[in-house]
N, C-alpha and C positions, 0 to 999 in steps of 0.2 A: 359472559364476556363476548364482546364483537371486536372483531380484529378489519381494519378497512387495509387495501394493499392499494399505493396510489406513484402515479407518477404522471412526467411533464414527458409529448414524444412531435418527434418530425420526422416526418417521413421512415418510418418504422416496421413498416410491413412485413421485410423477414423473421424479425423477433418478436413479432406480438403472440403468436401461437406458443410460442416455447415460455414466452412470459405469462400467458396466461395458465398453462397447465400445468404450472408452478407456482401459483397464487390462485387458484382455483378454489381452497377449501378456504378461503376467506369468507369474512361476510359480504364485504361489499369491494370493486372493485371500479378504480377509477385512473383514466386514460385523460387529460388534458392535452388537447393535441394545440399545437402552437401555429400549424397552417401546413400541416402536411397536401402531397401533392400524388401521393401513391395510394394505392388502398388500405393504409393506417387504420383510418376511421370505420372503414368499411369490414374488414375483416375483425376488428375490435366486438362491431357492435352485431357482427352475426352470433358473435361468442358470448354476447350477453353482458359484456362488459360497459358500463357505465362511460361514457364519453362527452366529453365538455369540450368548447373550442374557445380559445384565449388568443388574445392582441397583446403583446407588450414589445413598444414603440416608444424609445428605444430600447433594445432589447439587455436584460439583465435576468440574470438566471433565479436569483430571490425572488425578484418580483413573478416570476411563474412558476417558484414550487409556492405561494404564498398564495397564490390563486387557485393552485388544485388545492391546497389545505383546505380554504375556505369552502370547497364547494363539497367535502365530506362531512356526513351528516352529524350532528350532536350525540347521536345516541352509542359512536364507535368511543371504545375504548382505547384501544391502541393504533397508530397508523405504522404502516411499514412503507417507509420510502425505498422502490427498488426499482430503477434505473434497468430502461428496457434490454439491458444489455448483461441484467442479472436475474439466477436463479433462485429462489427460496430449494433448497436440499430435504427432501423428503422427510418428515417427522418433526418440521418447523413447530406447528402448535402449541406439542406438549409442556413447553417449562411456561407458556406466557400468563396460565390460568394463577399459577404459585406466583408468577411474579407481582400481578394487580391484586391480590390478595397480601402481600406485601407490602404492598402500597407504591412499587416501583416506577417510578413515570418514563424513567429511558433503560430499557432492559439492553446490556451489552453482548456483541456474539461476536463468531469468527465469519471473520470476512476475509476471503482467497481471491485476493486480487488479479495475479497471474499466476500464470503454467509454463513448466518449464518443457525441453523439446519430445518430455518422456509423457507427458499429460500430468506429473507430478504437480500439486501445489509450489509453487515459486517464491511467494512471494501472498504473505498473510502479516494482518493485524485487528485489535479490535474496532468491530462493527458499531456506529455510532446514529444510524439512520431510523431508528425503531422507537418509537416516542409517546407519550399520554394524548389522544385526542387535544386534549386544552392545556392552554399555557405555555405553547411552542410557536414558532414562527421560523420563517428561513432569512439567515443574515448571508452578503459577501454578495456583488452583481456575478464571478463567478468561483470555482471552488466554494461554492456555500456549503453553509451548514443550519440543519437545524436546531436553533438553540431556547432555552428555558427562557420564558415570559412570564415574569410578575408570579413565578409561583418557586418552592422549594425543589429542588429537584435530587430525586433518589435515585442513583444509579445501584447495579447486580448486574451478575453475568452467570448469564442462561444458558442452553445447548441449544445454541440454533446456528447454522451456518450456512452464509448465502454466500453463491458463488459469482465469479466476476468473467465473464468474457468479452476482452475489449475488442468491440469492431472497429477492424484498422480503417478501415475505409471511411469513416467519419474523418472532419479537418480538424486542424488545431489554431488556422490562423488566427482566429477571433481573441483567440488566448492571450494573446501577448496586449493588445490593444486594451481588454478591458481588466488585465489582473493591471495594465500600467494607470487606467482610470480607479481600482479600486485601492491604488493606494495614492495616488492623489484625493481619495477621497477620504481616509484615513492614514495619513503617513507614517503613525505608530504602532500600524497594525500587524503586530506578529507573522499573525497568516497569511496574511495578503503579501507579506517582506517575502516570507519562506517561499510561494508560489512562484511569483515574479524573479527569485532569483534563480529557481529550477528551471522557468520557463526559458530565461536568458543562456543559462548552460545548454540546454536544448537547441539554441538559437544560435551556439555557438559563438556569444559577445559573454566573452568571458571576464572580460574589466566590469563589465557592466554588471553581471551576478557576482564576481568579487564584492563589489562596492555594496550589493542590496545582500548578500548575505552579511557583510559586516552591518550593516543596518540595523540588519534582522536581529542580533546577537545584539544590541542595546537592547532590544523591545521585551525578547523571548526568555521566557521559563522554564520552559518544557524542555527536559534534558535530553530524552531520547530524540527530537527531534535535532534542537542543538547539535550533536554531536552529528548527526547526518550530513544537515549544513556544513559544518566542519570538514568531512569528508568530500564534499563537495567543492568547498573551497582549495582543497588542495589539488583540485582537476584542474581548476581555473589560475592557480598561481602555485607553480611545477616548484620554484625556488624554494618554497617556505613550506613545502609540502611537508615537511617531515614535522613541523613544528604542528600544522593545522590538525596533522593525524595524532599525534599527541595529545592535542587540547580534546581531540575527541573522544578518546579514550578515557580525559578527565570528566570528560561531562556524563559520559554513558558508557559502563567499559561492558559492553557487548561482544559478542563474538564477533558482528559486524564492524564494530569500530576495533578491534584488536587484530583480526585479520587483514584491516585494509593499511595499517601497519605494517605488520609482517609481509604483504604483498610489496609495498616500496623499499620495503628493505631486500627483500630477491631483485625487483629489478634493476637497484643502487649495486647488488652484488656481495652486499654485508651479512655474510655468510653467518656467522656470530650472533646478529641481531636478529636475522631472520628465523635461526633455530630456536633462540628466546623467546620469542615472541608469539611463534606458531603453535610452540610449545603452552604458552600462555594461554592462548585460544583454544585448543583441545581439550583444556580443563573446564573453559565457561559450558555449560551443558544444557542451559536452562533458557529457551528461548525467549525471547520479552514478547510482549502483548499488548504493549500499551501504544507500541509506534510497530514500524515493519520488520516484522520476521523475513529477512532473504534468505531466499533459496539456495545462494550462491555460497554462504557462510556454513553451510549444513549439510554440505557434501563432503566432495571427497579432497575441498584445497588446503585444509589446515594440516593432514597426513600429507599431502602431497608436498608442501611447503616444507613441512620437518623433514622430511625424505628427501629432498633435493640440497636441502643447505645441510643434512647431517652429510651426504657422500659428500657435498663439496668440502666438509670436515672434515675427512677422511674416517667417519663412523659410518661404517658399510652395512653392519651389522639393525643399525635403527635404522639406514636408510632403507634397508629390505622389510624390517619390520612395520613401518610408516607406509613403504611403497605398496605392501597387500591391504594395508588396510583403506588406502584410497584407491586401490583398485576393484575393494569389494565395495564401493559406493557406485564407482560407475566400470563393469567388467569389460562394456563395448569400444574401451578410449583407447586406441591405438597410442596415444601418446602415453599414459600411465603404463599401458603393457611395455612397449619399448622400454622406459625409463625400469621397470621393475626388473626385466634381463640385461636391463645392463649395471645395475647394484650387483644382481647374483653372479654376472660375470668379473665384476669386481674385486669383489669379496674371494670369489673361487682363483683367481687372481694372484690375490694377495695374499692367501694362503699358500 
């Protein structure tokens, strides 16, 4: 089995050493650089790293993973797309031998998007970048993906996990311009709906990702994602919030969409619904996989929620009991410690 590790880079220089010593036990190793102006190229190829220089005028992010594809040799078996700003995590290789022997063409892993401010995982879901040498291509000018061409494709999920370190320092203007070209150039396109209407929240034109995420929700299947949207939508339109987090909890009843629930209802002040609800989310236990696992959902707010709407109920007794157990997620929070002495002072209180 040859395994090739490949990507597209611009001006990259800080991260090519860390990407390399992390994809090092591959077989082959390949850098397309798109017009770097730093020493990308240069320190790539002291490292023995295979380097190609590419033109794409106008610029679309397919058409330059489609061009490092093409320039990996026939003889790999599998490619790993990893994005200079990720790690392959020590011990990568082992599951891929069993997988191709399978017959598996997209092997699935854990992908840790971000980190939370303790160096914890934050924010994980499965890994979709890892693929057969042949019968694959890159769709979408940006947010692409690599998708099955003219062949059957076997998905499994392996033990490999690459990790994700966003450099903040890269832009994001380009974003908006071409996720609004890629859906002028498919107007039905799920993905393209879902990015554009993130990008637009980000953007702060909240009618505007209103309008593309209802878009998106004719186009779209995918329920965990769905339900996200939903959650989104009710950032961008405050009135009908309650309704939007509702449908989302029909589409996908996650910890993530049942918490953000219970979190509108503490800020509404619905003391009642809030301890319902939180209550509800402490039972889901089973993180999903298939869309994003947050970080935020898997601490310590779904105790801390029941804790605050049971004292506002006058159950002192679960709100101490809630209050240690979101204090044993995060011990350092000033604000959890406060709120746990003043349940005990409550309760002692009240007695």
């Amino acid at each position: 089995m040859r395994i090739a590790v490949y990507t597209i880079a611009l001006n990259e220089e800080k991260h090519v050493k860390r990407w390399y010593e992390s994809a090092k036990d591959a077989d082959y190793l390949l850098i397309a650089d798109t017009g770097s102006t730093d020493k990308t190229v240069e320190i790539a190829e002291s490292l023995g790293i295979n380097v190609i220089k590419i033109k794409v005028d106008p610029w679309r992010f397919d058409d330059a993973r489609n061009a490092s594809l093409a320039a990996i040799p026939g003889y790999i078996d599998y490619c790993i797309a990893l994005d200079m700003d990720e790690v392959l995590v020590k011990g990568w290789k082992k599951d891929l031998p069993k997988a191709l022997e399978a017959g598996v063409t997209r092997p699935i892993y854990n992908y840790v998007y971000g980190w939370d401010e303790d160096g914890k995982p934050d924010l994980n879901f499965d890994g979709i970048k890892i693929h057969a040498r042949r019968g694959y291509r890159w769709k979408y000018p940006i947010h692409e993906a690599v998708c099955a061409y003219k062949i059957p494709e076997v998905r499994a999920r392996i033990d490999l996990t690459i990790h994700h370190f966003q450099d903040k320092e890269k832009s994001r203007e380009q974003y908006l311009d071409m996720l609004e070209m890629a859906v002028d150039e498919d107007p039905k396109c799920s993905r393209s709906l879902y990015y554009l209407g993130r990008e637009y929240y980000y953007k702060q034109r909240y009618y505007d990702s209103l309008q593309t995420f209802k878009r998106y929700l004719e186009e779209s299947t995918f329920k965990a994602e769905r339900s996200y949207a939903l959650r989104m939508m009710a950032k961008c339109d405050p009135d009908n919030a309650e309704k939007h987090l509702q449908d989302s909890i029909a589409e996908c009843t996650s910890r993530e969409s049942v918490l953000a629930l219970a979190n509108h209802y503490y800020q509404q002040m619905k003391w009642p619904d809030c301890f319902r609800v939180a209550t509800r989310a402490l039972g889901i236990t089973e993180k999903q996989t298939d869309f994003m696992a947050e970080g935020w959902a898997w601490g310590h707010m779904a105790d801390d929620l029941v804790a605050i709407a049971a004292w506002q109920l006058g159950e002192y007794k679960t709100a101490i009991e809630h209050g240690e157990k979101a204090l044993a997620f995060s011990p350092d929070d000033e604000r959890l410690q406060n709120n746990l002495k003043h349940y005990r002072e409550k309760i002692n209180e009240h007695s």
